[in-house]
N, C-alpha and C positions, 0 to 999 in steps of 0.2 A: 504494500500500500504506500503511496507519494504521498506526501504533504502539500503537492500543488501541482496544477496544472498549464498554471497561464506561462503566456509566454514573459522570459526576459523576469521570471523569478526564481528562486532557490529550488531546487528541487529536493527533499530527501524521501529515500523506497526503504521500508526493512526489509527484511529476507523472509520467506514464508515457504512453505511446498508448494502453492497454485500458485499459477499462472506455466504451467510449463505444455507445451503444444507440441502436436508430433509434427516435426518438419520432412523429415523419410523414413524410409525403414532405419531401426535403430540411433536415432537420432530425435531429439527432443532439444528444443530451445525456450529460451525465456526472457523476454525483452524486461531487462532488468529499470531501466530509466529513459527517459529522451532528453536529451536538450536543445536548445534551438538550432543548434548544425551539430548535434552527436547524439550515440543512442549507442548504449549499453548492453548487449546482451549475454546469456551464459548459456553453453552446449552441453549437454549430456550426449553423450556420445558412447555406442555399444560396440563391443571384440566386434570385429568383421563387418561392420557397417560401411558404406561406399557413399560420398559426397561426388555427384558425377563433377565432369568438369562442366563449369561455369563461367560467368561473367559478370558483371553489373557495373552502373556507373559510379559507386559509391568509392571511399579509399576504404581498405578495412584493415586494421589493425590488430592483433591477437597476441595471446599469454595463454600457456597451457598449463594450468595449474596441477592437472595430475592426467596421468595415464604413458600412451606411444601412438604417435599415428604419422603416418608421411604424408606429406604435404608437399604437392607437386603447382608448383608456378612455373607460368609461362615456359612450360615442359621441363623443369629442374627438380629433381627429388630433392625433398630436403626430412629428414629424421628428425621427429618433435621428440622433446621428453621434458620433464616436467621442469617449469621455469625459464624455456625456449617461448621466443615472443618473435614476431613476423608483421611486417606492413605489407598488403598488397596495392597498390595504385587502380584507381576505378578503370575499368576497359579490360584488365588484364584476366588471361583466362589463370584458372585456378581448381585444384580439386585434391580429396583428400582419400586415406583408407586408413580407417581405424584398427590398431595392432592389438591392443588393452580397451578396456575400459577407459576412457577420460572424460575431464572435462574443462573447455578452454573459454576465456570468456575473449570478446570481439567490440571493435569498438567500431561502429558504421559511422562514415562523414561524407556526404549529407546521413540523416537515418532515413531506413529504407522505410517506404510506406507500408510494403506486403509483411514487416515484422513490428507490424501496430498492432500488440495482441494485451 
């Protein structure tokens, strides 16, 4: 639950179990907060789960707070484990394959409208 809504005020969310939606298979997100040009989210993320490859125009930024998952930009593997953090630049394609259980949280700039949940 926020403290507020309007634009160009403080925002504070506490932490709860709802708010968590299924985005694919094995994969669950929760838009933690928005701000006027950023938005907060956090992944749960299951063993063998597939983020296909993608795009969007947003930058997105990431921290994997626990788990293993490779994470392929702009066709580059790159091996996450916990406390590994990543920018992607909007346009660029992007995609992942969960090795462990984890979960990373992301920071959308602009936020996306389709994780207004």
């Amino acid at each position: 639950m926020c403290s507020s809504s309007l634009s160009n005020q403080p925002r504070v969310c506490h932490a709860g179990p709802k708010g968590y939606v299924p985005a694919l298979h094995g994969i669950h997100r929760k838009t933690m907060v928005n701000g006027d040009r950023t938005q907060l989210v956090e992944f749960k993320l299951k063993r063998d789960a597939v983020i296909p490859a993608h795009q969007h125009p947003q930058e997105q930024t990431g921290y994997l707070v626990s788990g293993h998952l490779i994470l392929t930009i702009a066709g580059v593997d790159h091996e996450m484990r916990p406390g590994d953090s990543w920018t992607i630049p909007g346009g660029v394609e992007h995609r992942a394959r969960i090795l462990d259980d984890s979960v990373a949280i992301e920071v959308f700039s602009p936020a996306r409208q389709d994780y207004q949940n």
